[in-house]
C-alpha positions in Angstrom: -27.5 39.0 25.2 -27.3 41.9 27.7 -30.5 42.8 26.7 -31.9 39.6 28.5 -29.6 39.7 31.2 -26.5 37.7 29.7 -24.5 35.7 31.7 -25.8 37.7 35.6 -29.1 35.4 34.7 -27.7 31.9 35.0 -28.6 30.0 37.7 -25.0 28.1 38.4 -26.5 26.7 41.9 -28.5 24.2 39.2 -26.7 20.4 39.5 -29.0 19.3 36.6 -28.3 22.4 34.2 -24.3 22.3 35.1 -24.4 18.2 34.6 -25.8 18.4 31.7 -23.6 20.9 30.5 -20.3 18.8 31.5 -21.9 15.6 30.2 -22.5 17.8 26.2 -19.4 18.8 26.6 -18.0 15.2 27.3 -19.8 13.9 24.7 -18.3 16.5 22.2 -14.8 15.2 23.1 -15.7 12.0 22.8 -17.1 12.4 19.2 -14.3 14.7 18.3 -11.7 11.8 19.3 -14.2 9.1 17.6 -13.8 11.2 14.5 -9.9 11.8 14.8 -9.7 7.8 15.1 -11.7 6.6 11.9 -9.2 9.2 10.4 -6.0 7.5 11.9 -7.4 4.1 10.7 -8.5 5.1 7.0 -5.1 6.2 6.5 -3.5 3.6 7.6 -5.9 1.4 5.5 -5.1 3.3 2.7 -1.2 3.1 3.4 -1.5 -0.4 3.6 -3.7 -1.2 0.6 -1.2 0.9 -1.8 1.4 -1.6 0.3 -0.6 -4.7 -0.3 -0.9 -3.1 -3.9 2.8 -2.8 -4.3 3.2 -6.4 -3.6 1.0 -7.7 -5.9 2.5 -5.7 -8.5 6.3 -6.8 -7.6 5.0 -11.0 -7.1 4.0 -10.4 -10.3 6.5 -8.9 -12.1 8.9 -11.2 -10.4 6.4 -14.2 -12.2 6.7 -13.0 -15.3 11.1 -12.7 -15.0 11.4 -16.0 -13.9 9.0 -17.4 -16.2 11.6 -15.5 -19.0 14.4 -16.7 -17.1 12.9 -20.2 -17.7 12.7 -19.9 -21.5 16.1 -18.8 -22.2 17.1 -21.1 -20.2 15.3 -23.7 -21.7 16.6 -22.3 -25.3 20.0 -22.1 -24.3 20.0 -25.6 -23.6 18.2 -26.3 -26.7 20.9 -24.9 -29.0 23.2 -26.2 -26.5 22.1 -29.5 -27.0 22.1 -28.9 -31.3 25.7 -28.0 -30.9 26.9 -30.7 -29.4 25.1 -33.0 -31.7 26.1 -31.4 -35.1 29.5 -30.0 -33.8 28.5 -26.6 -34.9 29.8 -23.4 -32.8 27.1 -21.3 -34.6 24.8 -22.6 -32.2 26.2 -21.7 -29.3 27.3 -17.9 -30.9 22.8 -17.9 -31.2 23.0 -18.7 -27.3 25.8 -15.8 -26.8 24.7 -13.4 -29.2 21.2 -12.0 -27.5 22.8 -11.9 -23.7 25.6 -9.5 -25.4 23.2 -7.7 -27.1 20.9 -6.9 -23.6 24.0 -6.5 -21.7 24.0 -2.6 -20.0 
């Protein structure tokens, strides 16, 4: 740039050429900071999809439990309900005999 005078051949006394350097430069910031923000927000709309995700996944794991809780229930009192009408324990060891099994 020396060979075309660099820097000594800018005229700073120009309000036009210095405004519209401060109003690129403004603009710059502002598109930097626009940028940074659409960053900010599409993680955090990742972060809370995988949570929304998560959620879903647990409601319906915790469907699927209770609908198991529901038919062992519903079988226990069944055989429940057989033993007391025949007098038969071996109805009741059925009930037992699958919770011991499971138990940790």
């Amino acid at each position: 740039m020396t060979a075309v005078g660099g820097l000594q051949n800018i005229d700073t006394s120009n309000k036009q050429l210095l405004l519209a350097a401060s109003s690129a430069r403004r603009k710059y910031v502002a598109c930097l900071e626009d940028e940074r923000k659409k960053k900010d927000l599409g993680g955090r709309r990742e972060e809370r999809k995988a949570l929304n995700d998560e959620i879903h996944e647990l409601r319906n794991k915790k469907r699927c439990l209770q609908n198991d809780v529901d038919a062992m229930t519903a079988s226990a009192d069944e055989y429940a309900e057989k033993a007391e009408k025949t007098h038969q324990l071996t109805w009741i060891i059925i009930i037992i005999t699958p919770t011991i099994s499971n138990a940790p």
